[in-house]
Phi, psi and omega in degrees: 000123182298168154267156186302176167271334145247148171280161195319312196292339147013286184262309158323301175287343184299313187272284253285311180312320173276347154289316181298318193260008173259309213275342188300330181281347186240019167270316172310322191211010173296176353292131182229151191271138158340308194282316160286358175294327171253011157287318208259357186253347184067027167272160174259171210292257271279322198296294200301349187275331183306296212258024159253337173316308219276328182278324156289319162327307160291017183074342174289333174229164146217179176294112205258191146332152161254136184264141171214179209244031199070316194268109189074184180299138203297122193296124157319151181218170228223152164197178180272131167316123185281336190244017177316305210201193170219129179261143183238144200218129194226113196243127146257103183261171186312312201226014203220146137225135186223119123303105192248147167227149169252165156255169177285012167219065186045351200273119166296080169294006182188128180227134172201129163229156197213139175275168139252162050047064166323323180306350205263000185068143209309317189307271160352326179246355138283346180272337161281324168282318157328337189275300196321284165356305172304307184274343166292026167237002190268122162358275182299342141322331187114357183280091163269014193217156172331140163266129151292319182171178207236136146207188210244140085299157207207121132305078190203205176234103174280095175314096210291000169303290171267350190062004149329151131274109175261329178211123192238108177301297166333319192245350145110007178283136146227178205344069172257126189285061200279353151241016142303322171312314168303324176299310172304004160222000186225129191251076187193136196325127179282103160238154176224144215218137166301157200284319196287340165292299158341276171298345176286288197276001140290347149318308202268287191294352170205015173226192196304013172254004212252142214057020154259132173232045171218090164232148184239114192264160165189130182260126165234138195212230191298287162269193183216118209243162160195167173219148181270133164241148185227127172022095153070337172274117174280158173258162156097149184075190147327301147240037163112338202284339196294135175132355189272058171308324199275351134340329190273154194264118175266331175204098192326351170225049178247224162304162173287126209260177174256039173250005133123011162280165168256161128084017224263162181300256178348329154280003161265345198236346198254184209300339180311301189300315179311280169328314162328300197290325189278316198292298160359275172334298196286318189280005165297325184132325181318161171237155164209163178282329157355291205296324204270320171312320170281359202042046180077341186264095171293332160330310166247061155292130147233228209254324216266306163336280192321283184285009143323309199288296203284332180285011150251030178047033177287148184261358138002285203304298196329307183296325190284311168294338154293355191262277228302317194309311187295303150359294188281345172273344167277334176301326172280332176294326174291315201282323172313315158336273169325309184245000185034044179279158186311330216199092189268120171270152162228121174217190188117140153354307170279355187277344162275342166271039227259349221249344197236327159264011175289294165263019168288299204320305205289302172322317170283344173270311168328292180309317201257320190292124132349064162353348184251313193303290170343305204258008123314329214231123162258173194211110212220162182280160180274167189270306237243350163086241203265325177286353202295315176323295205297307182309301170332297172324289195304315176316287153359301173269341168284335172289325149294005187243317175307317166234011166224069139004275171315281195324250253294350193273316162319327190279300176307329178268355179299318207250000000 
């Protein structure tokens, strides 16, 4: 009996690999016909007639309209199923949970954020997202089709191995084991992700990062996070950790951060340091409008105040935000440096004051960045904003269903 030409296992990555360049080709150019599926993958028809039976079976694409051009019989034309499955996408912020479903062609149908309390404890506020979770996942809500699968963003250092949180400053969590938790109640591919890595590749796949494949993403919010993507990839690093851009030290005496460093960048840049700065002011003798938006209680300032404050040219606001701007532009300029990327994102919270930090940041780049690196790297606000993370999330699992088909429909039927 001869042998096969490849061994089984082979053959097995061989169609995943060819399922994987069929569905990426008709997410790219759908609606697209068979016959062009095997002009542009160099498959032959009977292969390419195979393994999209098999992707329709499995749910992932179906049949539209038929298209014809007057010459010959009318083409089927192909698209990704909208109704494969529903994906769940979960951001835990400092002071926030924001639950999003997806459809199988990215469009969010169903959402709820709610604020927290770090003070309310890890526990207490996992146990409030798990509920989130449930109920995104619930009939009534609308979830009626398969969960392809769940995913976390976190602001910490995730262990991508186990899904640990091992250390989250902001929200004062270490080794919490969030995706065992998740396993205990939910039977469907698990990712658990730093928020900003996330949002870096929700970025790259359906916002303002999409065709770059040198992008330096950086989220400012309560902290301050970033993440890289390289041709399609996030990087990093070494054990997983890389992008805690907000971590490098700006200044050796300066406040205390709360990863237990001084002088760390996030603490010159994030809504703390903003607010910090408005407060300054007022005990200094300023008047600003700030104080009256809030009704005399600065407790509740927020991002939205301040640029208030400043589209009515309080100049308080005006000063504190050109403060913050110039800070993330030399930190960005050290990073332009450093990574020479194509294509600089600013998302985050703060990306709603993007119109009042936009030119210290770019000045401060100008001034500090290697002219050759500066005039490589553009510098654009994120499309999805505040979604940019929960976007991460979707991202994440489509691209894994996307380029391992099989493998995640074996995961799901595993779960």
């Amino acid at each position: 009996m001869s042998q096969p030409l490849y061994p089984t296992g082979d053959q097995t990555l061989l169609r995943e690999m060819n399922l994987a360049a069929i569905m990426n080709h008709v997410r790219e150019r759908a609606p697209v016909s068979r016959t062009a599926l095997a002009g542009a993958t160099g498959l032959n028809k009977t292969t390419v007639s195979s393994l999209v039976r098999e992707l329709i079976d499995r749910g992932f694409l179906h049949e539209i309209n038929t298209w014809s051009n007057g010459i010959g019989r009318p083409a089927v034309m192909l698209e990704l199923n909208p109704q494969a499955g529903c994906i769940i996408s979960c951001e835990i912020g400092v002071d926030f949970i924001l639950v999003i479903r997806a459809n199988f062609s990215s469009e969010i149908v169903w959402r709820h954020q709610e604020r927290t309390q770090p003070e309310l404890g890890q526990d207490a506020i996992m146990q409030r997202v798990l509920a989130l979770l449930h109920r995104a996942t619930e009939p009534q809500s609308g979830c009626r089709t398969r969960l392809l699968g769940l995913a976390i963003g976190i602001p910490g250092l995730i262990d991508q191995e186990s899904g640990t949180v091992l250390f989250a400053p902001n929200l004062g969590w270490q080794n919490i084991p969030v995706r065992d938790l998740l396993r205990a109640e939910f039977d469907t591919p698990l990712f658990v992700d730093n928020e900003a890595n996330l949002a870096a590749l929700g970025e790259y796949y359906f916002g303002a990062a999409t065709g770059y494949d040198e992008v330096l993403y950086i989220s400012d919010g309560v902290g301050l996070g970033g993440g890289i993507v390289r041709n399609g990839q996030l990087f990093k690093g070494a054990t997983g950790f890389a992008g805690e851009f907000g971590h490098m030290t700006m200044d050796p005496n300066g406040l205390e951060c709360n990863c237990g460093n001084r002088g760390c960048w996030e603490t010159l840049v994030s809504q703390r340091a903003l607010f910090r700065l408005v407060r300054e002011a007022i005990e200094a003798g300023q008047s600003t409008l700030v104080t009256q938006l809030v009704n005399g209680d600065l407790d509740r300032m927020s991002i939205a105040t301040v640029v208030q404050a400043a589209r009515a040219n309080d100049s308080v606001a005006l000063e504190a935000l050109a403060t913050i701007g110039r800070y993330l532009g030399i930190g960005i300029a050290n990073l332009v440096n450093a990574l020479n990327p194509k294509l600089v994102v600013f998302g985050g919270i703060l990306s709603l004051a993007w119109d009042y930090l936009a030119p210290a940041i770019r000045e401060e780049l100008h001034r500090r960045a290697l002219r050759w690196n500066e005039s490589a790297a553009r510098l654009v606000l994120a499309r999805h904003g505040f979604d940019a993370c929960v976007m991460g999330g979707i991202a994440m699992l489509y691209y894994a269903i996307l380029t391992q088909p099989a493998t995640m429909v074996r995961q799901m039927a595993m779960h």
